[in-house]
N, C-alpha and C positions, 0 to 999 in steps of 0.2 A: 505657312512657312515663316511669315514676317515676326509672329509672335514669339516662334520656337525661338529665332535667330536673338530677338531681344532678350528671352528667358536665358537662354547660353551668355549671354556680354556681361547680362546683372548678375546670375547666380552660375559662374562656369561647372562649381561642383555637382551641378543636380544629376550631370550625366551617370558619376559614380554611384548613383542609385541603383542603378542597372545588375543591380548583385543579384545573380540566381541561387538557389540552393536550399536544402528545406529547414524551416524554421521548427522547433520544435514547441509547443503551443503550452506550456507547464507553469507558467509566471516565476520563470527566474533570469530570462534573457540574456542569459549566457551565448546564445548563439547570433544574438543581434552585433556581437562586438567587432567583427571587418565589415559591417554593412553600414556605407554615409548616410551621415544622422543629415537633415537637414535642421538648422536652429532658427525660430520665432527671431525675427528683430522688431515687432511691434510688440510693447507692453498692453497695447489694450486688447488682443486677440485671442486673448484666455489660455493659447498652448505655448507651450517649449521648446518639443521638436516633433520630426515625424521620419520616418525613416520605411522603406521598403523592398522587402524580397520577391523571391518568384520560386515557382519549378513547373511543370508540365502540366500540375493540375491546380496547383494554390497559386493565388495574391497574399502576401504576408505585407504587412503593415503594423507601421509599433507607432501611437500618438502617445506623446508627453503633455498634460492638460497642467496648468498652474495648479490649481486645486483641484483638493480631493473630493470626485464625484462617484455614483455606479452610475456606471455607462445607461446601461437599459433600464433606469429606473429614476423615478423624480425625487427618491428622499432627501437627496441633497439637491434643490434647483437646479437645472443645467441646460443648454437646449443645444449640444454637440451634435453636427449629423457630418455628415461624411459626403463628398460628393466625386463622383466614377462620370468621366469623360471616357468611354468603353474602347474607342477607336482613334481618343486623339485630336479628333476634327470637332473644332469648335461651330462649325456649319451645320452639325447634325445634333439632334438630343435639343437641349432647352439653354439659355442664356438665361440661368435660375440668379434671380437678385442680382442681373448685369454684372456677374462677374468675368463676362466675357471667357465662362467657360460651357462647351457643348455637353450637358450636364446630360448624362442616357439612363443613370440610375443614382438615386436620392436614399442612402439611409438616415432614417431618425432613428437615433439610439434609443432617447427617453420616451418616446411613444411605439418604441418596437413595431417599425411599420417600416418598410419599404418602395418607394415610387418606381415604376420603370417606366422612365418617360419615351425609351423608343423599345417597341414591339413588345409592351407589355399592358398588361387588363386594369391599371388603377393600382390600389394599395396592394402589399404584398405582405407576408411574413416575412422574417430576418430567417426563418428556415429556408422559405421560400429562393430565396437569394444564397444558400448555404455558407450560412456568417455562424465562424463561430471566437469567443473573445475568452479572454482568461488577464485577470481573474476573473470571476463572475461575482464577487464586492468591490466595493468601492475604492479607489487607489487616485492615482494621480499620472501611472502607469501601465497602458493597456497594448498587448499584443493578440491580432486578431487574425482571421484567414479568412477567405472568400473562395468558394470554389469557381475556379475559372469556370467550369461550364453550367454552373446556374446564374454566375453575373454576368454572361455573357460576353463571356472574356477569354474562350477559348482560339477564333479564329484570329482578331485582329495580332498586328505584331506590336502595336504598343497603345498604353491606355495613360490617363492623366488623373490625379487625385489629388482632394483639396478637402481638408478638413473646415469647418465651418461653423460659426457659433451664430444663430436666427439672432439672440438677445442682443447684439453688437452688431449683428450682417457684416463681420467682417471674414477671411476667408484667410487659412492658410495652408502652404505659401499662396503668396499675393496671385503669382499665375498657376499653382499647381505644381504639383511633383510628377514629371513624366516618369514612366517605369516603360522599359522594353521589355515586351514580354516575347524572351526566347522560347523554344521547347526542350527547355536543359530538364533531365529524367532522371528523377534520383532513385534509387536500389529501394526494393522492398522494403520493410520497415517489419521486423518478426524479430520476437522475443522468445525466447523456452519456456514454454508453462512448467515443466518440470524444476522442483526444488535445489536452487544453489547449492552444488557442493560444501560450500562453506556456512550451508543454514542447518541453523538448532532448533529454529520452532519456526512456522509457517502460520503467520494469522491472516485470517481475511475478515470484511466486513459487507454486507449482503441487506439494503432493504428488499424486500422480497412485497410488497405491492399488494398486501393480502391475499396473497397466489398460493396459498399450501391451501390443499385440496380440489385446484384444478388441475385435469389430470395434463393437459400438454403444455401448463405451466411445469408441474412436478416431472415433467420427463425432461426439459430440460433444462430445471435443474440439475436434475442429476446427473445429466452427463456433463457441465459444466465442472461438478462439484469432482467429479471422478476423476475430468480430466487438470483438473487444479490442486488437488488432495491436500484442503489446510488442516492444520491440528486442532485450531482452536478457530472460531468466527461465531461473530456479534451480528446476531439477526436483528432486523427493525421491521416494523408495521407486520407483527406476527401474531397481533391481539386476539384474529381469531383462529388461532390453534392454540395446541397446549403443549407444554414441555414434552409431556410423554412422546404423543404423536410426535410429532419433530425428531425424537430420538428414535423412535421406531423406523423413521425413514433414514436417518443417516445409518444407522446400521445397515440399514440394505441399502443404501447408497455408495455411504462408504464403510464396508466394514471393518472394522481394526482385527489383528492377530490374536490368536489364542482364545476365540470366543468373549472377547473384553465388548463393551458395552459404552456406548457415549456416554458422556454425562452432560445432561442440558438442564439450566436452571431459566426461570422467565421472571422477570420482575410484574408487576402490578397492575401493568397493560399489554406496551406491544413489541418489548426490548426480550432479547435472551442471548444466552451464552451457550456453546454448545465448546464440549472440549475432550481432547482422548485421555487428556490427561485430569484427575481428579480436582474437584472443586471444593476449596477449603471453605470461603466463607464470603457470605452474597449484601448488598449494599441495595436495596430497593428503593430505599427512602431519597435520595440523589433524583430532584426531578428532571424525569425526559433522559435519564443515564443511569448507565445499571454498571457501577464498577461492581465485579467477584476477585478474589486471592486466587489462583489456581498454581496446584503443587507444579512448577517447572523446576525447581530447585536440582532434581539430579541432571536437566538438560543445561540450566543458566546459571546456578550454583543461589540459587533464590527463588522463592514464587515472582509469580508474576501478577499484578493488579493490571486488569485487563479493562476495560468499561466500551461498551457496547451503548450509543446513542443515537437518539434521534430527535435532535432540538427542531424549536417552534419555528415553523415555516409560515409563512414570506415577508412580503414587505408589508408597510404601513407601521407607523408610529408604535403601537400598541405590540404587534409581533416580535420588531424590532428591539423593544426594549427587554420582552421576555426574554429571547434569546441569547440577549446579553446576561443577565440574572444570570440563566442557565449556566452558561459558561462559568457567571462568577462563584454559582453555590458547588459547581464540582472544584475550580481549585482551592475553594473554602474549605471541601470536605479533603483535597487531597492533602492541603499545608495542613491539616489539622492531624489528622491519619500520620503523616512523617513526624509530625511534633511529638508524635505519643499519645494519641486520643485511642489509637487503633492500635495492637498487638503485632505489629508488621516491622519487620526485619529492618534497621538502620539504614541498608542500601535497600533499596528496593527498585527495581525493570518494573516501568510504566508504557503498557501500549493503549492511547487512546483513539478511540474512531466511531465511525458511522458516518449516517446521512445526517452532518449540522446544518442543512439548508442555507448553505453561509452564501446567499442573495444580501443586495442592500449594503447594510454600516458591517465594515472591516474589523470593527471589535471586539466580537466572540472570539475570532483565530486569532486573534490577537493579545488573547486574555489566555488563551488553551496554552498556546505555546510559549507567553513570557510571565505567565504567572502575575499580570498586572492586573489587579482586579477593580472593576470600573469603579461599583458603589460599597465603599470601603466601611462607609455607615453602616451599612444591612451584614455585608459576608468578611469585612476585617482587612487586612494589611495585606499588602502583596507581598510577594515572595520569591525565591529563584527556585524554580521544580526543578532542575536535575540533580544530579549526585554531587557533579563537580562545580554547583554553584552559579551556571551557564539557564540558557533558555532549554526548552522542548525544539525538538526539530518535526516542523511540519511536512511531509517528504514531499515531492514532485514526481507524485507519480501518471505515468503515460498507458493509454492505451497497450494491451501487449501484439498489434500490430497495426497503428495508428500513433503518430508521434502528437496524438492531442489527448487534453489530460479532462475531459470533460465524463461525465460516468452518468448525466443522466439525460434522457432523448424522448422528445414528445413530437414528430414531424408535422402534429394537428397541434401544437401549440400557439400561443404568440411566443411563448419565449423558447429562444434560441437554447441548441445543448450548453451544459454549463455542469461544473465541478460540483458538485455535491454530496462527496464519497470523501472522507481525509482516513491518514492515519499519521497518527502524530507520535512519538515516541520520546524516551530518555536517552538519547542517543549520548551521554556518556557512559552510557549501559548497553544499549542495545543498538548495535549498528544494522541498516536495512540495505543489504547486499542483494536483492534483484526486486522489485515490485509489478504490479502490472495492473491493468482492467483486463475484461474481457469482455470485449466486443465482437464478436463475432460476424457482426454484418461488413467490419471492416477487411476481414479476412483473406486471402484469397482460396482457390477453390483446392488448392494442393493441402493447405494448411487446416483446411475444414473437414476434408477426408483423412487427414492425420491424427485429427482428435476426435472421430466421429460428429463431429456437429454438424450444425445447416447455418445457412447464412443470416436465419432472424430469429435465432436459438435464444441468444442473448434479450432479444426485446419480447420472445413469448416468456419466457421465465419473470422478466421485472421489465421497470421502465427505468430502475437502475441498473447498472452494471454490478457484480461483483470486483473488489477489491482485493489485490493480497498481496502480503510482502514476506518476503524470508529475513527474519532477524538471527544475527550473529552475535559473540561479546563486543560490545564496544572498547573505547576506551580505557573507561574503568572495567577491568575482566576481572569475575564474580566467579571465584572455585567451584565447578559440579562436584556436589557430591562424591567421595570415594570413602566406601565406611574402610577400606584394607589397606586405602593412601599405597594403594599400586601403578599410582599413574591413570590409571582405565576409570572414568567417570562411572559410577555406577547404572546408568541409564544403559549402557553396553558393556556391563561387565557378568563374565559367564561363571562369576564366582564370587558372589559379593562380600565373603567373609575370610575369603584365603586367597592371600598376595599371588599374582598370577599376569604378570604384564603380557608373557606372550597370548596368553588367550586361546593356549593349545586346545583344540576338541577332536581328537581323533575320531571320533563314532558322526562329530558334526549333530549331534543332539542337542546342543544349546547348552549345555554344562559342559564348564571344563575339565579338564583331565586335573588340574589340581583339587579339584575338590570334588569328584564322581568315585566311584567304586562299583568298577562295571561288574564284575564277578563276585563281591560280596567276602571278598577274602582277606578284607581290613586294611588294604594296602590301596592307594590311591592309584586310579591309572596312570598319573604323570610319574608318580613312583617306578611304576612296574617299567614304565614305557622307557623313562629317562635317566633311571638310576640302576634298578635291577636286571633290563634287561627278559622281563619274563610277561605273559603274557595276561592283559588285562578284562582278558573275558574266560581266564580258563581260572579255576580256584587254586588246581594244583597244578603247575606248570610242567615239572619233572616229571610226576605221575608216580613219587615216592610214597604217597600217602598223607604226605603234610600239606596242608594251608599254605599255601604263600607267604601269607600274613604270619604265619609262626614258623615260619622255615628262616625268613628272613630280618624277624623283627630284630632289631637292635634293642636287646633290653638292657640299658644303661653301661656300666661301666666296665660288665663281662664281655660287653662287645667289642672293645677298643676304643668307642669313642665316649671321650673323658666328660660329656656334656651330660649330668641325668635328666634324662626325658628328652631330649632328641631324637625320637623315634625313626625320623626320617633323614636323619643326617644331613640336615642342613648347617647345623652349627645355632640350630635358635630354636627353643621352643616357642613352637605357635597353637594357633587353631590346627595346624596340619596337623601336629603330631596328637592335638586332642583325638581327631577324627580316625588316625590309625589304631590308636587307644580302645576308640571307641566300637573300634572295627573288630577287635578282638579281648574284648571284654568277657569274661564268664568262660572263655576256652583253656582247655589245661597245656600246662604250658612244660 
């Protein structure tokens, strides 16, 4: 108690630590903003600040480091470990480097190893301890979770934490940051898998772990994919199957309308496109990225250049620098493509993604989204990728019932789950109105009998998650298609060549009443229906003998109205009156 009393006299604020509630795990730390920061007053102790939350089942903790490290990794030297007094009581646990703190669990970040100094067997994994950190590159800002009941921090009512750097042995704060850890319970955490009302096209992106053609990987996928329904999605590590197969299966997976048929293209290894909507034209050459054109233009009022990736995985020197390249030869290929190298529309909707491995140096997402390109020697000048001159927007997407943004899980790893799923967008173009993963293990058991799944659906399928987001028009909004400029984008229009806003279908057969002729009697059924009054499945209404079409047609100026060729008395000759035209052609009149 002597200790607590002096830690309360020197630092009074540490109590306001005490902030429960749930952190959301995404790297943008918008929810850390009412939770007291505690701040570094020593310059030689390598961090800035540290701050921490709670709820019933997490430890949430945000360290601010001076410089830019990755946490679990030595590419940039570092030797950060984290120190958990579990209970508070500095009598129990370890007096680790005399900090005069009761140390009960020891993380080493850079050597992804964790100590459990009371009631545990020696070294552990960071799984082991259920630590997980975001981002999973390197920054200088890192927000992480611990599950209370694997760091053994479910019973006590309060624990003590103290960041620490071996290379300086020095420890911050100087006595730790006490957290009370209440049992404050926060509300489920579920998303709609089903597509936002306000979405036009639904992408996702999927390493699939070279799992097509095992069959209880392939099942469930497919109930993933069924219960997700994306339009277009970027497979990676698909090397050993083929476009066709792949297509065979999403047809019986997911089948489109009308008998229509996927269209899947595969680059030169283990990248492919798969899409319901037709593919214009494919980019193989892009290493480790397969941009295609795909016709969205009646949905987004433009194609869309889509690139489906899978950059050079992991750390060390050599990886590190490919990966960067990578990054730099696609926005090489995209500033060159917008310049006019490529045949592609002045605006153009850019969605890019996959598994970039973005472990280690922060550069590649860094180069994706702001178009700054590292080695300017080899791939040219950098540039601003979006429409309106701005960055790429990397989204922050979350589990769809888990508020952690991690998409890939090895529980026999050393390394901890980690992000390695992006979708990045022109978000002056295309805005991403709902995203998700699909974790399934994180589920609960109402929302797993809701979509047919099982609880480790998701890790038999891949050891990644699936990805997806529903894109809307952004800012800059890009015309769909309307070849009859009737308002109705042609994508849902039941009459693509005659003006038709209401969208009348009386019979409900998909053609409109403006442009249908259900009887054959040269008279439109929006005609019969909303002008003459007679009926549009019968040829002769009266039963006089005459056609409809020739009982009724208005042939020019003998009929009263002064328009010639108005056949349907709208006051304009169109397409309509060709078709009534056309409708009694060759009959005697």
């Amino acid at each position: 108690m002597a200790r607590f009393s002096l830690l309360v006299s020197a630092i009074p604020f540490l109590f306001l630590s005490l902030a429960s509630g749930q952190i959301s795990l995404d790297n943008q730390f918008n929810d850390w903003t009412n939770v007291p920061v505690v701040p570094s007053s020593n310059p030689l102790d390598g961090f800035s600040t540290i701050a921490a939350s709670h709820n019933d089942e997490w430890l949430f903790i945000r360290l601010v480091v001076d410089e830019e490290i990755a946490l679990d990794e030595t590419i940039i030297s570092h030797t950060t470990h984290l120190l958990i007094d579990v209970d508070d009581d500095p009598t129990t646990g370890v007096d680790y480097a005399g900090l005069g703190l009761g140390v009960d669990l020891l993380i080493d970040y850079p050597d992804r190893q964790a100590i459990r100094y009371t009631g545990g067997t020696g070294v552990e994994s960071l799984n082991d301890i259920g630590l997980h950190v975001a981002p999973t590159y390197s920054s200088n800002d890192f927000e992480m979770a611990l599950r209370r009941s694997d760091a053994d921090l479910s019973d006590p009512a309060a624990c003590r934490i103290m960041a620490y750097q071996t290379g300086t042995g020095i420890g911050f704060p100087a006595e730790g940051l006490p957290v009370e850890l209440s049992p404050a319970v926060v509300p489920t955490f579920a998303m709609p898998l089903e597509h936002h009302p306000l979405s036009a096209v639904r992408v996702g992106f999927w390493n699939l772990n070279g799992r097509i053609g095992q069959a209880n990987a392939e099942q469930a996928m497919a109930s993933i994919l069924a219960a997700t329904t994306p339009d277009i999605i970027g497979f990676s590590e698909v090397a050993n199957t083929s476009a066709t197969a792949v297509r065979n299966r999403l047809n019986t997976w997911l089948p489109l309308p009308d008998d229509e048929e996927w269209h899947v293209v595969k680059d030169d290894w283990d990248l492919m496109v798969a899409s319901r909507f037709p593919i214009l034209e494919t980019h193989a050459s892009v290493n480790r990225q397969f941009p295609v054109l795909i016709d969205t233009e009646p949905l987004l009022g433009a194609p869309m250049l889509f690139t489906s990736s899978h950059l050079k995985c992991c750390g060390g020197a050599n990886n590190e620098a490919q990966r960067q390249a990578e990054a730099d030869e696609f926005m090489a290929f995209l500033r060159d493509g917008l310049a006019g190298e490529e045949e592609w529309p002045a605006v153009l909707p850019v969605v890019y993604g996959g598994d970039l491995n973005m472990v280690g140096l922060a550069g590649p997402i860094h180069t994706l989204v702001s178009g700054d390109i590292s080695d300017e020697g080899a791939f040219g000048p950098d540039f601003a990728p979006d429409a309106d001159g701005s960055d790429f927007t990397e989204w922050p997407i979350l589990q769809s019932d888990h508020p952690m943004d991690y998409t890939w899980e090895n529980a026999g790893s050393e390394w901890m789950p980690g992000k390695l799923d992006y979708i990045i967008t022109s978000d002056a173009l295309l805005d991403v109105v709902r995203s998700y993963a699909v974790n399934t293990g994180e589920m609960e058991p109402s929302r797993l009998v809701e979509h047919g799944f099982t609880s480790g659906m998701s890790l038999a399928a891949s050891d990644h998650f699936l990805v997806v987001a529903d894109l809307a028009p952004g800012a800059i909004v890009l015309e769909p298609e309307d070849t009859d400029q009737d308002g109705v984008p042609d994508s849902v229009d039941n009459c693509l060549n005659v003006p038709n806003p209401s969208q009348t279908d009386f019979n409900l057969n998909g053609i409109g009443d403006a442009c249908e002729d259900s009887d054959g009697d040269g008279l439109s059924d929006a005609l019969e229906i909303y002008t003459y009054n007679t009926d549009p499945t019968v040829v002769d209404t009266d039963g006089n003998g005459i056609a409809d079409g020739l009982e009724l047609c208005p042939c020019g100026m003998d009929s009263g109205n002064p328009c010639v060729g108005d056949l349907n008395n709208d006051s304009t000759i169109s397409v309509a009156d060709l078709l009534v035209f056309l409708g009694i052609f060759g009959q005697p009149c």
